[in-house]
Structure formats: C-alpha cells, structure tokens
C-alpha positions in Angstrom: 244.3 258.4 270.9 247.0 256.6 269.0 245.3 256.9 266.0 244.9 260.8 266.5 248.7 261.2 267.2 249.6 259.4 264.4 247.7 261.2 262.1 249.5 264.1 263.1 252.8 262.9 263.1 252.0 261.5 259.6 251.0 265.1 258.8 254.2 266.7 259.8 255.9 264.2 258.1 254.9 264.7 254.9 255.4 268.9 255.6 259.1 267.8 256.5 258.2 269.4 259.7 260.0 267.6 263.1 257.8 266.8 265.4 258.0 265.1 269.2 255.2 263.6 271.2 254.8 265.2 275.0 252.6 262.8 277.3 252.0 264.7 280.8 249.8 264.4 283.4 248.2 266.8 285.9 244.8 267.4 287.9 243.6 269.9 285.6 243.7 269.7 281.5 244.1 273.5 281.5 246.2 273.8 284.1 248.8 271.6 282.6 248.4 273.6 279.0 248.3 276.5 280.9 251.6 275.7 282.9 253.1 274.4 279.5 252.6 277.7 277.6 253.6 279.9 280.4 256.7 278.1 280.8 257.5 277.5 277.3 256.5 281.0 276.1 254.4 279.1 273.2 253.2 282.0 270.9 250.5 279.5 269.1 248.4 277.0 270.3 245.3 274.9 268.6 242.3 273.2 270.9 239.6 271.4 270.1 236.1 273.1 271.2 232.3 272.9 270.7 230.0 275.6 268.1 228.1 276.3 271.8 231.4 277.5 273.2 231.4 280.5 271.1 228.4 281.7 272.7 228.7 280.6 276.2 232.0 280.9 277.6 231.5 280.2 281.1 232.8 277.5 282.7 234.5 275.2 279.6 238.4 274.8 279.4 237.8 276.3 276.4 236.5 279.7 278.1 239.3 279.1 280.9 241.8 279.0 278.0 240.8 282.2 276.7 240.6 284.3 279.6 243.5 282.5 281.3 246.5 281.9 278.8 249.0 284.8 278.3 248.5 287.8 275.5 251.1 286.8 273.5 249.6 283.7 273.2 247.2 283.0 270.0 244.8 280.3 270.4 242.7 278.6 267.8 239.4 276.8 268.2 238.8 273.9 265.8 235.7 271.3 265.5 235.5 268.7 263.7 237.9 270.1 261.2 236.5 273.9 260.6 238.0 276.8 262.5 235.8 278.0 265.1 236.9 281.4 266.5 240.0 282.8 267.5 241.4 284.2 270.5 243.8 286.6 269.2 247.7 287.4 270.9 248.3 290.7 272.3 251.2 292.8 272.3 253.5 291.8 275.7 257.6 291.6 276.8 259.4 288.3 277.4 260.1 289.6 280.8 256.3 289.4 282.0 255.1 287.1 284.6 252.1 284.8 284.2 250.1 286.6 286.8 250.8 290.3 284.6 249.3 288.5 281.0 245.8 290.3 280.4 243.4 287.7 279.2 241.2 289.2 276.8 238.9 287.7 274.5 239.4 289.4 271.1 236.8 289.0 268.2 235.5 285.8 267.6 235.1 285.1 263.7 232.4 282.3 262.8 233.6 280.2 259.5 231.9 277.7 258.1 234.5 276.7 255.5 237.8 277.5 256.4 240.7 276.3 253.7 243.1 274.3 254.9 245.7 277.3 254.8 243.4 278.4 257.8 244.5 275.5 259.5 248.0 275.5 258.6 251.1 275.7 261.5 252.2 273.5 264.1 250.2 272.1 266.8 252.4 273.5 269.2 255.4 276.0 268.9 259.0 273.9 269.6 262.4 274.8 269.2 263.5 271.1 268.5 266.7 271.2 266.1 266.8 270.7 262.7 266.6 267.0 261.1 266.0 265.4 264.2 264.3 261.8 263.9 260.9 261.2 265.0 260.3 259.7 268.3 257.6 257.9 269.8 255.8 258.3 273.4 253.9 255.2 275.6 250.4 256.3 274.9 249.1 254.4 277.9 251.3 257.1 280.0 248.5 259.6 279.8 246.3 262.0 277.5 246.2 265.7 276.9 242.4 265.8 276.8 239.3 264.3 277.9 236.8 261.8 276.2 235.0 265.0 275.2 238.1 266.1 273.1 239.4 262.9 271.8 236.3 263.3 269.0 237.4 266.9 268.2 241.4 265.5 267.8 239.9 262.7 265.4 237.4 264.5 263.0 240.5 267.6 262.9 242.7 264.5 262.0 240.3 262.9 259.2 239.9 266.5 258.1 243.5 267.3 257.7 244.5 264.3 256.1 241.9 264.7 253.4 244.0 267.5 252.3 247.2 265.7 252.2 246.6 264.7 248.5 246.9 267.5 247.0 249.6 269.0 249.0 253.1 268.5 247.6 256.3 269.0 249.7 256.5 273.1 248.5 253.3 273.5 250.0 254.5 272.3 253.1 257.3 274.1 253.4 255.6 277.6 252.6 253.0 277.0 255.2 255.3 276.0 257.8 256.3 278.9 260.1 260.1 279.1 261.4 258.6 279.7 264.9 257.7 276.3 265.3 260.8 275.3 267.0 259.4 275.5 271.0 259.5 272.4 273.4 256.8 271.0 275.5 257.8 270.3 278.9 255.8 269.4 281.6 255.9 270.6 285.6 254.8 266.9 286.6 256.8 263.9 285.5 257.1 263.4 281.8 257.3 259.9 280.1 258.4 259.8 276.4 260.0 257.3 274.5 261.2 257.5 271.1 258.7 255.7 268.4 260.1 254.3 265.5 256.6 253.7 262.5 256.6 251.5 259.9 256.2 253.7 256.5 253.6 250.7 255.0 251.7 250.8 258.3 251.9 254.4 258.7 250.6 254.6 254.6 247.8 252.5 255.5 246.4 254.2 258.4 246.4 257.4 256.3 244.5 255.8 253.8 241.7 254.8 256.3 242.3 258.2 257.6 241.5 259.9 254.3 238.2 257.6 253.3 237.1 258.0 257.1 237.9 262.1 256.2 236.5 261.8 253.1 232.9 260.1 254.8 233.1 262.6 257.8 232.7 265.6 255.3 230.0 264.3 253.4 228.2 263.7 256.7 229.3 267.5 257.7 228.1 269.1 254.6 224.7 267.1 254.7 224.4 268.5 258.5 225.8 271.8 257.0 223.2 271.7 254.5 220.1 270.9 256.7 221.1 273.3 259.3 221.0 275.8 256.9 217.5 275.2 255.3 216.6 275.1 259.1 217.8 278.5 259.6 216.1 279.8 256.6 213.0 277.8 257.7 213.0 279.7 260.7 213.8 283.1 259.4 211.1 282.8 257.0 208.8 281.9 259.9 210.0 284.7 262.1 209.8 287.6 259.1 206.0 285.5 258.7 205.3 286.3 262.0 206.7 289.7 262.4 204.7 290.5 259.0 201.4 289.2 260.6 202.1 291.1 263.5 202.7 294.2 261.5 199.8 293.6 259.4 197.5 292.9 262.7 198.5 295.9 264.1 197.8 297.9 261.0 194.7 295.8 260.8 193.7 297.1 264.1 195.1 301.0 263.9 192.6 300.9 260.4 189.7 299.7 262.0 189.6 302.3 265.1 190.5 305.0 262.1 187.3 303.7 260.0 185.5 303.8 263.1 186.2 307.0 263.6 185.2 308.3 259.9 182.4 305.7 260.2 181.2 307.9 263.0 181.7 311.3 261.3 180.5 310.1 258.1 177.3 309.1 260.3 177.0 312.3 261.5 177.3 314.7 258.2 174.7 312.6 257.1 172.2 313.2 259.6 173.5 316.7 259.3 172.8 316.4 255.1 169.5 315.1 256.1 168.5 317.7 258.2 169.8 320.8 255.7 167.7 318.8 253.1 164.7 318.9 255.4 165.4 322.5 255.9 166.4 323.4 252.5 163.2 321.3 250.8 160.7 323.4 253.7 162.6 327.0 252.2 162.0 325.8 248.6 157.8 325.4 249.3 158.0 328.3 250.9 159.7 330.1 248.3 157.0 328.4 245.4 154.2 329.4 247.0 155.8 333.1 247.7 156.7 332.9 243.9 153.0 332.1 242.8 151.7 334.8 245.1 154.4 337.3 243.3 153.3 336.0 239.9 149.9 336.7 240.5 150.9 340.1 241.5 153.0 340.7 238.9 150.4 340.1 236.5 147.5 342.5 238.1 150.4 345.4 238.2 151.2 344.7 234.6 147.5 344.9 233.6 147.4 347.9 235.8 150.7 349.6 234.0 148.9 348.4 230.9 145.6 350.9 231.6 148.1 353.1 232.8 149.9 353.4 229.7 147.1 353.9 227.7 145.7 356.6 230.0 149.3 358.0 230.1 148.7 358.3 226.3 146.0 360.2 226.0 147.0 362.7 229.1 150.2 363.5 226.7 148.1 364.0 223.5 146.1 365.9 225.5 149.2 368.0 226.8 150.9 368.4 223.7 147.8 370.1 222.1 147.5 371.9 224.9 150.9 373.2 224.9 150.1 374.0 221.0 147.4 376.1 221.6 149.9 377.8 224.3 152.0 378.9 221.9 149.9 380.2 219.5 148.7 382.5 222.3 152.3 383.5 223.3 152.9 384.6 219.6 149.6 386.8 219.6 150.4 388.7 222.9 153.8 388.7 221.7 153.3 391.1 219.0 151.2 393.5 221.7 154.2 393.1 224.5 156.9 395.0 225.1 159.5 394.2 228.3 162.2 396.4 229.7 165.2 394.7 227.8 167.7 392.8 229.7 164.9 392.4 232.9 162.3 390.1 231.3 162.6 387.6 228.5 160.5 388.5 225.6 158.5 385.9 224.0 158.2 387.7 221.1 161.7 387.7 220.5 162.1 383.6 221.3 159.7 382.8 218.7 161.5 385.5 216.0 164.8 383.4 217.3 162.3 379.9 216.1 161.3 381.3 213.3 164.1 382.9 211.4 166.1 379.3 212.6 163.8 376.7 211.3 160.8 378.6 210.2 157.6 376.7 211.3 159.4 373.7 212.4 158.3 373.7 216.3 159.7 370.4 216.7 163.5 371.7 216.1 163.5 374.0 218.6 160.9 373.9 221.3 159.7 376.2 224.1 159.7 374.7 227.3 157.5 375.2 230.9 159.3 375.1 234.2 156.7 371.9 234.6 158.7 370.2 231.5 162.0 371.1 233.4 161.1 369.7 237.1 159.4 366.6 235.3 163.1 366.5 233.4 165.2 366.2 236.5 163.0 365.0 238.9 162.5 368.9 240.5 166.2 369.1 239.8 167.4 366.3 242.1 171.0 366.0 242.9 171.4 362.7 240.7 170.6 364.3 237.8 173.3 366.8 238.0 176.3 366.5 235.7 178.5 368.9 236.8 178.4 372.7 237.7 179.9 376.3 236.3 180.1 379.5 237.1 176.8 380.9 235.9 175.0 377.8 236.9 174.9 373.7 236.9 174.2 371.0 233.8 171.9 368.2 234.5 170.6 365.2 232.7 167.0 364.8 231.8 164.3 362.8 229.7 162.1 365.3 227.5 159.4 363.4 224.7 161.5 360.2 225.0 164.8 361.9 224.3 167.8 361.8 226.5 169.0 366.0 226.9 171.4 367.7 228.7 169.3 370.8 230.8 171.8 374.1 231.2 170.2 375.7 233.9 171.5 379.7 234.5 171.7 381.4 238.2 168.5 383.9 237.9 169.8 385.8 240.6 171.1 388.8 238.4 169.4 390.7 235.1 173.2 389.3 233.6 172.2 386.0 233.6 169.1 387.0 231.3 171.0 389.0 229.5 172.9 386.3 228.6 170.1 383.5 228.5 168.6 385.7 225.8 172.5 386.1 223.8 172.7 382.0 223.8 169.5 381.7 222.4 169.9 384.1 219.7 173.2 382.6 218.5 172.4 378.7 218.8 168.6 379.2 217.4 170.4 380.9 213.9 173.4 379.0 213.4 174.1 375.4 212.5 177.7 373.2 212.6 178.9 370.1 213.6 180.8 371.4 216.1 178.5 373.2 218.1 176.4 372.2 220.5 172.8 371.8 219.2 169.9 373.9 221.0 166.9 371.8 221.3 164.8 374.1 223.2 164.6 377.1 225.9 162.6 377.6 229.2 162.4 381.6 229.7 160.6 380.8 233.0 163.5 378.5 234.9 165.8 380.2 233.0 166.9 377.2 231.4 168.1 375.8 228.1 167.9 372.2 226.6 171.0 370.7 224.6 171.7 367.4 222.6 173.0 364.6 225.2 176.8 364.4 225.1 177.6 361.4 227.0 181.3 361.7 227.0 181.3 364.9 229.3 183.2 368.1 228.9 187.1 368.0 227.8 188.4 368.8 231.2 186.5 365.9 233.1 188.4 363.4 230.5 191.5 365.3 231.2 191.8 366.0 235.1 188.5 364.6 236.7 189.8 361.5 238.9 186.6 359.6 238.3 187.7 359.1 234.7 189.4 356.7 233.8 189.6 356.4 230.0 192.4 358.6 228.8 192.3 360.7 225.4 194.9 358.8 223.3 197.3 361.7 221.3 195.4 361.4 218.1 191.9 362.1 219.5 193.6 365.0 220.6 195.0 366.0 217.7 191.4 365.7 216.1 190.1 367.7 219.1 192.0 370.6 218.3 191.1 370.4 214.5 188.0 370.4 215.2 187.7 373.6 217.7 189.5 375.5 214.9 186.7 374.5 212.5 184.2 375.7 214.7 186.3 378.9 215.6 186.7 379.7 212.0 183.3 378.9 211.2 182.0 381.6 214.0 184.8 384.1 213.1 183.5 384.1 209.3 179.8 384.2 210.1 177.8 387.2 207.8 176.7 389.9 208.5 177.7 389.3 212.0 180.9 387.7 213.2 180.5 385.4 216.4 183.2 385.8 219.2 182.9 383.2 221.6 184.3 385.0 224.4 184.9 381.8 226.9 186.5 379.0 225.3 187.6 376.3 228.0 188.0 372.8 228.2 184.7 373.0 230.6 183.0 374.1 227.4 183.9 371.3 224.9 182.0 368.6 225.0 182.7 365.5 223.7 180.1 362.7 222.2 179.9 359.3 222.2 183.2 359.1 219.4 184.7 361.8 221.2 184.2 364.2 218.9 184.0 368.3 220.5 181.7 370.3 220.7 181.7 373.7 221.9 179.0 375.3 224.3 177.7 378.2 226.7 178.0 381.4 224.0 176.7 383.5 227.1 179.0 386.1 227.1 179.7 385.7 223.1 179.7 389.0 221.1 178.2 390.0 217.6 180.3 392.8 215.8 179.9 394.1 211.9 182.6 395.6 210.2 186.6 395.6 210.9 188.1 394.4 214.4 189.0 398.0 214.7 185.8 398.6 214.9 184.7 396.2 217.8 183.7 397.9 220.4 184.8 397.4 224.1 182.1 395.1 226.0 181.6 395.6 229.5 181.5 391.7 230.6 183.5 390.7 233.1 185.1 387.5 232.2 182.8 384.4 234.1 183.7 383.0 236.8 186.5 380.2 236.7 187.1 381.5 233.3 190.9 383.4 234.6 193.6 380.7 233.4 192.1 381.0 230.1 191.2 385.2 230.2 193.5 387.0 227.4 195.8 389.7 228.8 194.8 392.3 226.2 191.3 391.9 227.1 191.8 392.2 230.7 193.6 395.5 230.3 191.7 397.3 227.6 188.2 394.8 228.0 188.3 394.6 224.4 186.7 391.3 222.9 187.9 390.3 219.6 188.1 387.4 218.2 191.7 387.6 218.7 190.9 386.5 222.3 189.5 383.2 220.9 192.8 382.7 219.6 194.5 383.0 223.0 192.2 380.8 224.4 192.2 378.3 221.5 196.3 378.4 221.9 196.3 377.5 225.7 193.4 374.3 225.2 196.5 373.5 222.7 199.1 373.4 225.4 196.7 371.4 227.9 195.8 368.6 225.6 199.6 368.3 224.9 200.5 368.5 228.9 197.9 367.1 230.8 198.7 369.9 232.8 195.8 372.5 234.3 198.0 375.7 235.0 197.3 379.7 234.3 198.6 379.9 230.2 201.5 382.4 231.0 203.3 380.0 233.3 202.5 376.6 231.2 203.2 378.2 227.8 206.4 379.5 229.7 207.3 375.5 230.0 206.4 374.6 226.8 208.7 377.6 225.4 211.3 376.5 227.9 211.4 373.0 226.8 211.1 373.5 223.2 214.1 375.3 223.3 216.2 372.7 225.3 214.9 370.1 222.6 213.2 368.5 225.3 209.5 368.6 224.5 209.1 364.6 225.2 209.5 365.4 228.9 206.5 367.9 229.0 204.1 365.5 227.3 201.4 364.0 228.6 201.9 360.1 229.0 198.2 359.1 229.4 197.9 360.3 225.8 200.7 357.7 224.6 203.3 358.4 222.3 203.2 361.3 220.6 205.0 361.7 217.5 207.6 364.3 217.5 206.9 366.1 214.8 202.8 366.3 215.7 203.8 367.9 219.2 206.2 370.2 217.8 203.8 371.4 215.3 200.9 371.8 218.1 203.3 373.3 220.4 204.4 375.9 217.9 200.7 376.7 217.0 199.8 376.9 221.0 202.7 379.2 221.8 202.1 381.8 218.6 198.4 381.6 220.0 199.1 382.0 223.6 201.3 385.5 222.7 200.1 388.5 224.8 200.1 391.2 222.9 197.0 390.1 219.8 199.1 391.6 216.6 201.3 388.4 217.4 198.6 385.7 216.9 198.2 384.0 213.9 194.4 384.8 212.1 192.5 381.4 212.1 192.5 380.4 208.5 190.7 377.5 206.4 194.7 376.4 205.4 195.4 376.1 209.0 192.3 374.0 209.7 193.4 371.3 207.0 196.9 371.2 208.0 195.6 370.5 211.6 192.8 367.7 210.1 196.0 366.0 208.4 198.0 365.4 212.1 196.5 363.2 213.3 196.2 360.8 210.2 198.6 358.4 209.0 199.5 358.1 205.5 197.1 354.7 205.6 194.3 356.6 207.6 194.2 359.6 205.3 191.3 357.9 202.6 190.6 355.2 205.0 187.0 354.2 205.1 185.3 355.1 208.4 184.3 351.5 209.3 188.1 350.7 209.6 188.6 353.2 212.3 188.4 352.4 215.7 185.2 354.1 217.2 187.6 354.6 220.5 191.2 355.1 219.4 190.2 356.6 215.8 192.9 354.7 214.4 192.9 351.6 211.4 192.2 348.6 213.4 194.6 345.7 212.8 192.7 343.2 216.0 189.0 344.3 214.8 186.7 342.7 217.7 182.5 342.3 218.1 181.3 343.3 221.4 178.3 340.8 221.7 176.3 343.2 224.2 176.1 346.4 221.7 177.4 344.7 218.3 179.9 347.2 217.5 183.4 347.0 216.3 186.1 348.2 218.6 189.6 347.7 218.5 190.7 344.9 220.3 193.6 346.1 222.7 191.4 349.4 222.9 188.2 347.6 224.3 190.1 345.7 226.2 191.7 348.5 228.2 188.6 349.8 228.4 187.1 346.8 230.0 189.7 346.5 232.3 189.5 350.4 233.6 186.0 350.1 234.0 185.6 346.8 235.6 182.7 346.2 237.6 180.5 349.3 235.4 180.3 347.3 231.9 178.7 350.6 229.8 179.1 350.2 226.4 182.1 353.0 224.6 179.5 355.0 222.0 176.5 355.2 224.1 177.1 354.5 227.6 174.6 352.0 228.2 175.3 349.5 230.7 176.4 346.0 229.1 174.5 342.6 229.8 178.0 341.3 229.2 182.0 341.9 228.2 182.4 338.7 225.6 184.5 339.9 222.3 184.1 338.1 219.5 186.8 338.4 216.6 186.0 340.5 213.5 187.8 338.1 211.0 185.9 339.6 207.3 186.7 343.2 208.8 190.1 342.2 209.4 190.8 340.6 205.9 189.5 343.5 204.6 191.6 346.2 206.2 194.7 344.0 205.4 193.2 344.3 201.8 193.3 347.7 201.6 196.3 348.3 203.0 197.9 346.1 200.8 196.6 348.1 197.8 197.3 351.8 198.8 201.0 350.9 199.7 201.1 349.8 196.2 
C-alpha cells in the first residue's frame, strides 16, 4: 500500500500537482467512496477493476459504483495500467440530492492501448490551495480498497511511472485540469498526518518503480500477444466450423437434389427405351411395307410400260384416222351447202386452212368434241380459267401441247355467227400481237389458242388473287404494243379488220408479259372509205359497256374509230389502276391534268412513273377517249414508234435483250440465276416475286412450279452490262 501511495505522490510531484493523502475507514468500500463523492461533489474519480467486470456487472463494487455514484460524476476503470471502460457524467444541478442522481451506465469503450494522456488527471478532484506542502498519512490507519485492488493500484502505479521519463514539467502542467482542487473527507473518523519524503529515497523507489513497470509491460504485451493469437485461433476455428457446416448442409441439399434428377433421369430412360422399342418395331414395319410397295411399284411400271406402248399405237391409229376424216369432210364439202349463219360449213373451215397455210394441217387443225372433252377432262371446273360474256376459257392438253380452249355459248345462231367471223380472221392473218389460232371444233363450238400463262390484262390489274403488279414500263410497252396490232388490223388489204371489243379481258399477256389481243367475234371486214362502212347490227357483248364508244351506241356504226375509243380508255386504266365507265375516269384524268396533279391519279402498284411518260399517255388516252370520232387521232406507224420509245431509257434503247429483265423489262444492274429454271431475273425483281408468291414457288416465264427458290449471282452478266454502259455513255 505504501508503495502504491508513494508512487502517486511521486507522480503528482513531478506534475507540480498538490496532493494530500485521505485514510478513512467504513463497513463498505463503496459506501465510503460513495459517501465521499456525494459529499464532496467530486466530478472525476478513477478505480481499479477487472476485464470480466465489463461484461458482468452484477454484484462487484465496480458495478455498485456505476449504477450508484451521482451523474455528474465520471468514473474511470483501469487494470493493470490500460483503461478499461468508462462510466460517463451526466448533465445534473449542484442543488440535487444523492437519492435524485440517475445512475446510468453509459457506453463502455474497450482499449487495449490507451496513451498515457488517457490516463492523465487527478486521482481525485480537491480544492486544496495553491503551493501547499505535501503531507503524509499513518498507512496502518486503514485502506481504501481490498486485497483484490491493492494489485490493480500497483500495476496502474508501475504503469504510470514508466511514463514519467519522458514527461517534462510542461507536460504536466497541460494535462493537469484546474478542477482538481476538491477535498476528501470522510463521514467516519479520519486520521492523517502530514509525511515529510526523503527526495533520494523517494528517487529510488521510482526507479524500482519504473524497471518493475518496465517488466510488468513486457509480461502484458506477451499476455497481450498470446491472447490475441488465441482469439484468432478460435475465430479461425469457429469460421472452420461454420464453413463445414455450410458445406454439410449444401452437401446434403445436393445429394436429395441429385437424387431427385437421379430418379427422373432413371425414368426418361426407361421412357427412351421404350420409344426405341416402339420406334425400332415402326421401322420393320415400315421396311417390309416398303419392299411390298417396291415390288408394286415395279409390276405398275412394267404395266404403264405395255401401256405406253399400246397408248402409242391407239394414237397412230387415231391420227390416221382422223386423216382419212378429213379428207372425207373436204369431199362432201364441195357437195354441201348449209343455211348460213345456222350450221358451220366445213367447206368453208377448210377454205379458212387452206388459203392460211395451204396444206399445212398441222398449223391449224380441225378438232372433234372427243379432242375437246379429252382436253378438259369433259370440261371440268379445274380446267376453267376464267369466263366472258359469250362463253368461258379453259386450259387443256391437245398432242402434248399446253392450249387455251375458247369455248362459245351455242345457245343462239349469233354465237355461230361469230364462231365462223373468228375463224375467218385468225386462220388468214398473222402478227405478234395477236393471239394465235391453233385449231377449231365446229361441233362444241369451240376454238383452240396458244397457252398464255400470264392471263388476261384485267386479272393482273384488279383480280385479288394476283399478286404481281405490272411495273409502269410493262405498261408502257403494253400499250405500244396494242397500237401495233390496232394499226396492223386497221391497214389490212383488201379488207380492213375492226376489232369491235377491245378490253383488258381480251389482252392477254405471255410468259414476258407481252399482249396479245383475242376474241375478234363481233370484229367487222369493210372495203373502201370509213364513209362507206356500213352500220352492223351487233349489239355490243355482254360486259363490254365501260368500254362501248358513244358514237356507236347512238348511230351502231362500227369503225375503226371505235377501236380508238377503246384503245384510249385501256390507256387511262393502265395509268390508274382504276376499273370505272371511260366518261367518268377520262373526266378525272382531264380534271387532274389540269390542276397539274396527275401524280395523285396514278397507279402506285405500277411504281414511279415518270412525269413526262404519264403526261404523254394521258394526253393520247384523253384525245382517244373523245366522244364525238372526228376528235380522235388516226392510229399511225409515227405514233406507234413514239409510244415503243416511252418506255426505254436512253441506255435500254439498243440494249441487247439478254440485259433486260425477263420481269421488269428493264437493264439489270443485280443480274441473279434462279437454280430451279436457270434463267436470269433481276435480283430485287425475283425477289419480290418470291416473297408475293410464297408458299406457290412457279417459275416467272413459264409457270412451272419450282423444286426450289436459291438465287445464285450472275457476276459475267453483270460485268458485262457495266461494260456496255460504260461505252454508250461515252
């Protein structure tokens, strides 16, 4: 004990701090404190305590101190020279009883290492006055603590005076609080004497003091050390073990989940086995039904093979039967003579052979009604094409050549009438575009043209099922090309050829769209002036009304002036799109010319037209569509070659055929190989083509149906258009 005092006398000493010893006695150690600080209003106290007492503070004076002494008073907790915790001082008046202080316990603050600034301030708060000697107590009077503490006092004494050598008196002075100036007094008896130290003695014991310090740190630090490797020792384990737990349970959660897709896996298997059991019974079934179709396959070809054969002679047979049938026909031809327009006359088919190809039976051939039923399947439904007023079109397959079978209503002697008129006219005259007249049947009534695939003009323009649109130069060539076959029948000698029903239903269009113009039925032969034609009493045919010129309806004159009206309003269609009587759509037309709007009118499906194409089509269309006939332009061969130039660039004019596109009938500049028919297309044009007619794959020029839609660039083509448009813009 003495040696604990003195060590901090010696410390306040050397702080020039004055200092007196208090020895008091009393029952209980924190009673007496307790009793001291109350009555003293000490603001700062510092007691010795254990590292448990942080934790547990139950039933220790330390845990009585801090929930007993007053708020205002601060109290730290030392051990063996490191700050513990501290209960800090709340906010409370100097007029406050001991039994109104609110003992809390603040936070407590664990350091390991405090500095000795930590530390700093007097053991207890006294108001002693200034430069007042030091005085000494009887230490056998009594203690402030018990055995327990006496330790704490010593290693906080050996600890403080290890920092007295580097401490000069400055440092002293700053640390030292002026608050330190309170008194200890005690409630029981109080027994202090003043001590007079010896310096030399006092210097010595603070030596010892420090090397005891000095060896009491060393052993803390070691302790420090080893409880610290302990702690990480058993952190390590702990993380150890909560990873192996973790991992275990994992462990466990990934077995159930394999067993799990253990068991499904299990069962596809069997489930694979099975649908291989069934799938390998299906395939031996399906080989032996495959052997038993092969062998059928080959006794049915060996039987269309003795077929053929007989098929082969039952034609030759037929064919010189059919001969010998019309050399009879032309014998009781010359001794027949039928009421005219009632009967066909034999007589008069075979003149219309003769004088059109001479001997030649196999350019225009005479036809049974067997031929014709054998054509179209008895005229089945799925062979028709499409149907007109004086009777319906079908497809059909006559001496291994694909024809187009024009069969007339023979419910009226008009309809003969007119049977015999087409005949006439297609048998004697020839042109590129007109349809070609294969052959006749006088018994169905029937007549046998060249295969157009493409349809008629109006199907490509308005029929919904189409879907490839007439771009604006295949329209421009269109129209060319029906005043080249106008003019060609207007100038026929000795007879001029009026058509008499020109309509889109009668152009027909081939595999490169190029027209063609049928059904001459109602067509007229005149000799001599137009003054001179005489009035015909036709009725126009039925359906034929958008297209029926005024003039003829009033006076039922036909001339070829009425042609020209008709040729005029398939002008304004192909430049519309639109199917309306001509005196209301050349009305438009007229209307929108003359607003300089003529862009609006045009048909968008046909792309862009160029302005000064249209205008020059509308202005023919219009002059052609004029009621009265003195106001329509004659059809000349000067007309017919500025129309050819329209719808040819300055390029296109002397281009070579091979660098048109067969569908746009423009120069190709993406020239692309369709693998299935091994013709060159455009390749945007093909393309659209494709895409229109997905899921039908028939080939542009012949409307066969394709194996397969792979393109395959043109690249010598396309070198050699670039060529030669390189040169002629030279």
């Amino acid at each position: 004990m003495n040696k604990i005092l003195l060590t901090y006398l010696a410390f306040c000493h050397r702080a020039k701090v004055q200092a007196r010893l208090l020895v008091t006695e009393n029952g209980q150690i924190h009673d007496g404190i307790l009793s001291l600080v109350d009555h003293h209003r000490i603001t700062k106290l510092v007691m010795g305590s254990t590292p448990d007492n942080c934790f547990k503070l139950k039933y220790g004076k330390e845990s009585l101190m801090a929930s007993s002494a007053p708020a205002f008073c601060q109290i730290w907790f030392v051990w063996r020279g490191r700050h513990i915790w501290t209960r800090e001082a709340s906010a409370a008046t100097d007029n406050a009883t001991p039994v109104q202080y609110q003992y809390d316990v603040m936070t407590t603050k664990r350091i390991r290492f405090s500095s000795y600034t930590d530390n700093t301030g007097a053991i207890l708060d006294e108001g002693y006055p200034a430069h007042e000697a030091l005085t000494t107590v009887d230490l056998n009077q009594g203690v402030v603590s018990d055995c327990g503490q006496s330790n704490d006092y010593e290693a906080f004494g050996e600890h403080e005076v290890n920092h007295l050598r580097g401490m000069s008196i400055s440092d002293w002075q700053d640390d030292t609080e002026p608050e330190l100036n309170s008194t200890f007094w005690s409630r029981s008896s109080i027994h202090a004497d003043t001590l007079q130290l010896d310096p030399k003695e006092v210097l010595a014991n603070v030596k010892q003091l420090m090397m005891e310090a000095d060896r009491s740190r060393k052993e803390a630090f070691s302790e420090l050390m080893k409880r610290k490797e302990t702690e990480s020792k058993a952190a390590s384990a702990f993380a150890k073990t909560k990873d192996s737990d973790s991992a275990k349970k994992h462990e466990i959660e990934m077995r159930e989940e394999l067993e799990v897709v253990l068991v499904d896996t299990r069962k596809q298997h069997e489930d694979l086995i099975k649908n291989k059991e069934r799938a390998v019974s299906v395939l031996d079934s399906s080989t032996r039904r495959s052997a038993i179709l092969d062998a059928h396959a080959e006794k049915i070809k060996l039987q269309i093979d003795e077929f053929s054969a007989e098929l082969e002679v039952i034609q030759s047979s037929i064919e010189t039967l059919r001969q010998k049938k019309l050399k009879m026909q032309r014998l009781e031809s010359k001794h027949i003579d039928l009421d005219k327009g009632c009967t066909y006359s034999h007589a008069t088919l075979s003149n219309c052979a003769s004088n059109a190809f001479g001997d030649d039976l196999y350019g225009f051939r005479e036809f049974t009604v067997l031929d014709m039923q054998s054509a179209t399947c008895k005229f089945s439904e799925s062979f028709r094409m499409w149907s007109q007023g004086r009777g319906c079109v079908y497809k059909g397959e006559i001496m291994n050549r694909t024809v187009m079978i024009y069969k007339l209503h023979c419910h009226s002697i008009e309809s003969v009438r007119q049977f015999q008129q087409e005949v006439y006219i297609l048998s004697n005259v020839r042109h590129p575009h007109l349809v070609t007249l294969v052959g006749a049947c006088p018994e169905a009534l029937c007549l046998v043209y060249e295969y157009l695939p493409n349809g008629s003009l109006h199907d490509r323009l308005f029929s919904r099922r189409s879907s490839r649109h007439l771009p604006w130069r295949i329209r421009a060539r269109i129209v060319a090309e029906i005043s080249d076959a106008l003019l060609f029948l207007h100038s026929c000698k000795p007879q001029t050829i009026v058509h008499g029903n020109l309509k889109l239903e009668n152009i027909l269009l081939d595999t490169e769209c190029h027209c063609k113009i049928a059904d001459f039925g109602i067509s007229r032969l005149f000799t001599g002036d137009v003054k001179d034609y005489p009035s015909g009493g036709s009725e126009p045919p039925e359906g034929s009304f958008p297209y029926a010129d005024p003039e003829y309806m009033r006076s039922k004159v036909l001339t070829p002036k009425s042609d020209v009206y008709c040729f005029g309003t398939v002008i304004l269609q192909l430049l519309t799109g639109r199917q309306e009587p001509a005196r209301r759509l050349a009305g438009e037309v007229r209307c929108a010319m003359a607003c300089g709007k003529l862009s609006s009118i045009l048909d968008p499906a046909a792309g862009h037209w160029p302005m000064e194409v249209a205008g020059r089509l509308a202005e023919l269309g219009l002059r052609c569509s004029e009621d009265r006939s003195r106001d329509r332009p004659d059809l000349t061969a000067e007309t017919v070659r500025e129309l050819e130039q329209l719808h040819l660039t300055r390029e296109e004019e002397q281009a070579p055929s091979s660098f048109l596109c067969p569908i746009m009938q423009e120069i190709m500049h993406d020239p692309q190989v369709c693998a299935a028919d091994g013709v060159t297309y455009e390749g945007r044009a093909i393309r659209e083509r494709m895409e229109l007619e997905t899921g039908q794959g028939t080939a542009p020029l012949n409307n066969l149906k394709l194996e397969h839609l792979s393109l395959t660039p043109n690249h010598a083509l396309r070198f050699a258009i670039q060529d030669w448009l390189r040169r002629s813009r030279r």
